[in-house]
C-alpha positions in Angstrom: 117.1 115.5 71.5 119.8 115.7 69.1 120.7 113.2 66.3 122.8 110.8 67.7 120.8 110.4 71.0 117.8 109.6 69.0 119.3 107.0 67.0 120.8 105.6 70.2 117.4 105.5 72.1 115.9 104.1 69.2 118.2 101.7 68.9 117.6 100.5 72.6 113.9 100.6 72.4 114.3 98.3 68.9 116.2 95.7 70.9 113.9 95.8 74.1 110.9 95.0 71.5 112.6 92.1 69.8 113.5 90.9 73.2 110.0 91.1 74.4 108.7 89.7 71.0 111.3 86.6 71.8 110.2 86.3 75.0 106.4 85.9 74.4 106.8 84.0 71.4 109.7 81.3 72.1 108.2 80.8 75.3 104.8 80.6 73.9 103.4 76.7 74.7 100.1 75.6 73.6 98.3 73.8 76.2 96.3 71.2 75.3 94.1 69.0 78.2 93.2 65.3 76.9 90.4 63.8 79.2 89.9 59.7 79.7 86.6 59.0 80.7 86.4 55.0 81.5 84.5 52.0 83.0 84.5 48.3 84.1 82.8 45.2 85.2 79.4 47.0 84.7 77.9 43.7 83.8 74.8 44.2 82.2 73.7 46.8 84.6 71.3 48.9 82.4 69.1 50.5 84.6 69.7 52.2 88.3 69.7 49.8 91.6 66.3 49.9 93.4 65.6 52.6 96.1 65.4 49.7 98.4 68.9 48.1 97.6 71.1 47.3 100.7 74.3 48.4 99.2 73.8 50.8 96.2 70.2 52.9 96.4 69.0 54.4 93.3 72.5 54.2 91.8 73.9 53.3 88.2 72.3 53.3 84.8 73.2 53.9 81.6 70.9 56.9 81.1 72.6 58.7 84.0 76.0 57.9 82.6 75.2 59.5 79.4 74.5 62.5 80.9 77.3 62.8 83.0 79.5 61.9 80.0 78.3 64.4 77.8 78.7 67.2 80.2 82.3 66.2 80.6 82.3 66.6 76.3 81.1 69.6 76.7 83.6 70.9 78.9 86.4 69.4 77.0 86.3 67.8 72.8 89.4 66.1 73.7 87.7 63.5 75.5 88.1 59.8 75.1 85.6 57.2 76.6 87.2 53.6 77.3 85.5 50.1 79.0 87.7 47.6 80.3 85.9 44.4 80.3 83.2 42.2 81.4 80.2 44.2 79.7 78.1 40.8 79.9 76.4 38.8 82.4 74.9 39.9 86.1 71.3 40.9 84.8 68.1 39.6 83.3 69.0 41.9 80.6 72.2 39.6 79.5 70.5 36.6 79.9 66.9 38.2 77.3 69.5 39.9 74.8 72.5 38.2 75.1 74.5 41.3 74.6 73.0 42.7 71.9 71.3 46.1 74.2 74.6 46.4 76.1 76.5 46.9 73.1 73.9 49.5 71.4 73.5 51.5 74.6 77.4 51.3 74.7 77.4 52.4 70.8 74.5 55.7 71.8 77.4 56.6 74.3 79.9 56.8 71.8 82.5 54.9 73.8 86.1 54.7 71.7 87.0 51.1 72.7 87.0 48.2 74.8 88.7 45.5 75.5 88.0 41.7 76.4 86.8 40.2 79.9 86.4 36.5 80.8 82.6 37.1 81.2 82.5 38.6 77.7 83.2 35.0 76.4 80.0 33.7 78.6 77.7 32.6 75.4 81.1 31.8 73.4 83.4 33.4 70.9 80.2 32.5 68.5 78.0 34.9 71.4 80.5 37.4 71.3 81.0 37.4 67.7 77.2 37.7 66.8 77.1 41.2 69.1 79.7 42.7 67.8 78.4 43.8 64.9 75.8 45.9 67.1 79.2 47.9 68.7 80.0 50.7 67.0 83.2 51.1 68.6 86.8 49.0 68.7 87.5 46.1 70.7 91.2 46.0 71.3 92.9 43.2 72.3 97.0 42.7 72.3 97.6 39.6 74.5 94.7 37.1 73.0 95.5 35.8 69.8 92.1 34.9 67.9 93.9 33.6 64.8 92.2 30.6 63.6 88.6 31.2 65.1 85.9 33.4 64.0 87.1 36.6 66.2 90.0 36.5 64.0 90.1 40.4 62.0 87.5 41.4 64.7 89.5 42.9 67.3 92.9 45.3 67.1 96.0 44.5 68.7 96.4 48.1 69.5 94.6 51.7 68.5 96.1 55.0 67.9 93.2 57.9 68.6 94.7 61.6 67.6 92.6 64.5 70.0 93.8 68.6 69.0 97.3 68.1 67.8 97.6 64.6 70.6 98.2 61.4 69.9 96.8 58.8 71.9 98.2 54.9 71.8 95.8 52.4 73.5 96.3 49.0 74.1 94.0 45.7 76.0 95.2 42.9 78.0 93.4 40.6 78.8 93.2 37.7 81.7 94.3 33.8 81.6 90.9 32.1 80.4 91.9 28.9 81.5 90.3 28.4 84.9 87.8 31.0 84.5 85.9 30.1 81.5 85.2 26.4 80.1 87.4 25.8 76.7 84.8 25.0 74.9 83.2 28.6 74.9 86.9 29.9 74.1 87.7 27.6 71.6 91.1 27.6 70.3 91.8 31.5 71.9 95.6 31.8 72.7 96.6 33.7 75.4 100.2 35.2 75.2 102.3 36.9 78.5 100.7 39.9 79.7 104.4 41.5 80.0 105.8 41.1 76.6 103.3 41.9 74.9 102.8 45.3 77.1 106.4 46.0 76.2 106.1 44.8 73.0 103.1 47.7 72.4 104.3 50.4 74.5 107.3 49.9 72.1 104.8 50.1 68.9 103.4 53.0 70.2 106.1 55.3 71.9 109.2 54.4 69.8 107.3 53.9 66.3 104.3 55.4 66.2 105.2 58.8 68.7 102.6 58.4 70.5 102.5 61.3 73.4 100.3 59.4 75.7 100.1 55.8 76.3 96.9 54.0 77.9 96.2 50.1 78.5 92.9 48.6 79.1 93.6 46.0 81.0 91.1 43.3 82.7 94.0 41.3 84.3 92.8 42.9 88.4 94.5 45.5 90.4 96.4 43.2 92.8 96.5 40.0 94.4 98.2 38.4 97.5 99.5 35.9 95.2 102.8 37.8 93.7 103.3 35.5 90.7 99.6 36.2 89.3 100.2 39.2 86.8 98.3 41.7 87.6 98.1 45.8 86.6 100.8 46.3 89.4 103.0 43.7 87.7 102.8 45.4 84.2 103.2 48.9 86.0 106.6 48.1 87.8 107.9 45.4 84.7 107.5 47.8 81.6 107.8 51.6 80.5 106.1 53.9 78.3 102.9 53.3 79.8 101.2 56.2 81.5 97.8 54.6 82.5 96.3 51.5 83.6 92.6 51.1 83.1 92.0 48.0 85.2 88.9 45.6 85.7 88.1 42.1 86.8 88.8 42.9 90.6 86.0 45.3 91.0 88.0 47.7 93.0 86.5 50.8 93.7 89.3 53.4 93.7 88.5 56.9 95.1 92.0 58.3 93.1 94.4 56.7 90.7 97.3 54.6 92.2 100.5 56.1 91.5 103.1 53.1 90.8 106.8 53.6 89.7 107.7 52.0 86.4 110.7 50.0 85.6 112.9 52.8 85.0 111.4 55.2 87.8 109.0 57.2 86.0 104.7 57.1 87.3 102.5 55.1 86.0 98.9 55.7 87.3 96.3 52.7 87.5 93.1 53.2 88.1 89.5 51.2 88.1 85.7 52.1 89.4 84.3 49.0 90.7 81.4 47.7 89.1 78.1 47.7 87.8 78.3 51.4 86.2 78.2 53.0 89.4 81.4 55.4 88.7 82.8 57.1 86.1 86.4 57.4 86.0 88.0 60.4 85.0 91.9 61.1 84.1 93.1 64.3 82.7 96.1 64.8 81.3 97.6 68.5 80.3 100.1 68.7 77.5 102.2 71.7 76.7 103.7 71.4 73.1 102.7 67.4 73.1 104.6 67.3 76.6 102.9 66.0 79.2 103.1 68.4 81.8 100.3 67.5 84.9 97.5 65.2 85.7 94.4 65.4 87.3 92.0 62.7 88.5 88.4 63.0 89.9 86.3 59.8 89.6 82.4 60.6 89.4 80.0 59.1 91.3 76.4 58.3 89.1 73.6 58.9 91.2 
């Protein structure tokens, strides 16, 4: 090969490197799967359902949950565990500890956060207040205002949880009080619109903080036939920036998430597990340079 062919192949074969080095490395995304483990309305269920029960043999219990969550860790770091209300009340083991066991267990877990139900507030703000100094996690709650009672400083209006290079925004809504629990064992507890204060945090949290994923924990109930009671379908179609809806309160047990079109046409997904600890729910979300790219749902049964 003389001279100047050399020099001209070389050339070539230079370019088709730098090309290929280009290719692989601008195209190069670093995937990154966050997973939301969750649960609601397990009401003081600490132990499985009798063999004999009519509806749910041999089911539940926090021991079998802890398992099942930490193989999920396992599999994944990037895991988050939420609750979405109504910890208290439905066993002997409310009405012995008042709370105190549900939140400990809850604590051995390592759940992230919960927010607020009505049955929460069943022994008081002065109940509630006394357990939660045995929760070593955050309660976040955006539409009650506790300013001028004792819960005031104890809960967050929103959280922002950072998993690999992900940052995760979480907010709580919670439902009207009034006509669900006697004002004396809420006190002087505000409660603001469900809607502006979503758009008010989704706000927070997408335009101010960046968050790349946004999550509410919300125990206002899936849906009703009543169209003006706010519910997780109303904050799904009214707001955006929101990409999913733990629910509670309702106690619907949802095989998938609900996929519901926000109020500029993008998905939101809602989804809730019943009661009584009998499922786990379980959302995973895939990001490609902090882009969410795909999701993937498969709610566990605990048997």
């Amino acid at each position: 090969m003389n001279r100047r062919k050399f020099l001209k192949n070389s050339i070539y074969a230079s370019a088709g490197i730098a090309s290929s080095l280009c290719i692989t490395g601008c195209d190069y995304e670093k995937s990154t799967t966050i997973t939301i483990l969750h649960t609601n309305d397990v009401h003081s269920h600490i132990t499985p359902f009798d063999n004999n029960h009519s509806e749910y043999p041999d089911q539940g219990g926090f021991s079998r949950r802890s398992a099942l969550i930490e193989k999920v860790r396992k599999n994944n770091p990037n895991t988050l565990l939420f609750d979405a209300g109504d910890v208290f009340q439905g066993t002997p083991y409310f009405n012995l500890f008042e709370g105190e066991l549900e939140f400990k267990l809850m604590s051995m877990l390592k759940y992230d956060a919960m927010t607020i139900g009505n049955h929460d507030f069943d022994n008081g703000i002065s109940g509630l207040k006394k357990q939660i100094y045995h929760a070593n996690f955050d309660f976040i709650c955006s539409n009650y205002d506790f300013s001028n009672t004792i819960l005031e400083g104890k809960t967050f209006k929103y959280k922002i949880y950072k998993k690999s290079n992900v940052k995760i925004g979480v907010f709580g809504l919670g439902i009207k009080l009034a006509g669900l629990v006697s004002k004396n064992l809420f006190k002087e507890t505000k409660y603001l619109d469900p809607i502006e204060i979503a758009q008010e945090m989704t706000n927070q949290l997408k335009q101010n903080e960046k968050c790349d994923l946004v999550i509410c924990l919300s125990h206002l109930g899936h849906r009703y036939k009543d169209e003006n009671k706010i519910c997780d379908h109303t904050i799904a179609k009214n707001t955006q920036d929101i990409d999913l809806i733990i629910g509670g309160h309702t106690h619907t047990f949802m095989q998938n998430p609900e996929v519901v079109m926000n109020k500029i046409g993008k998905e939101v997904l809602i989804n809730q597990v019943g009661c009584f600890g009998l499922y786990l729910g379980k959302v995973d979300f895939e990001f490609y340079n902090n882009k969410l790219k795909s999701k993937f749902f498969s709610n566990l049964s605990i048997f």
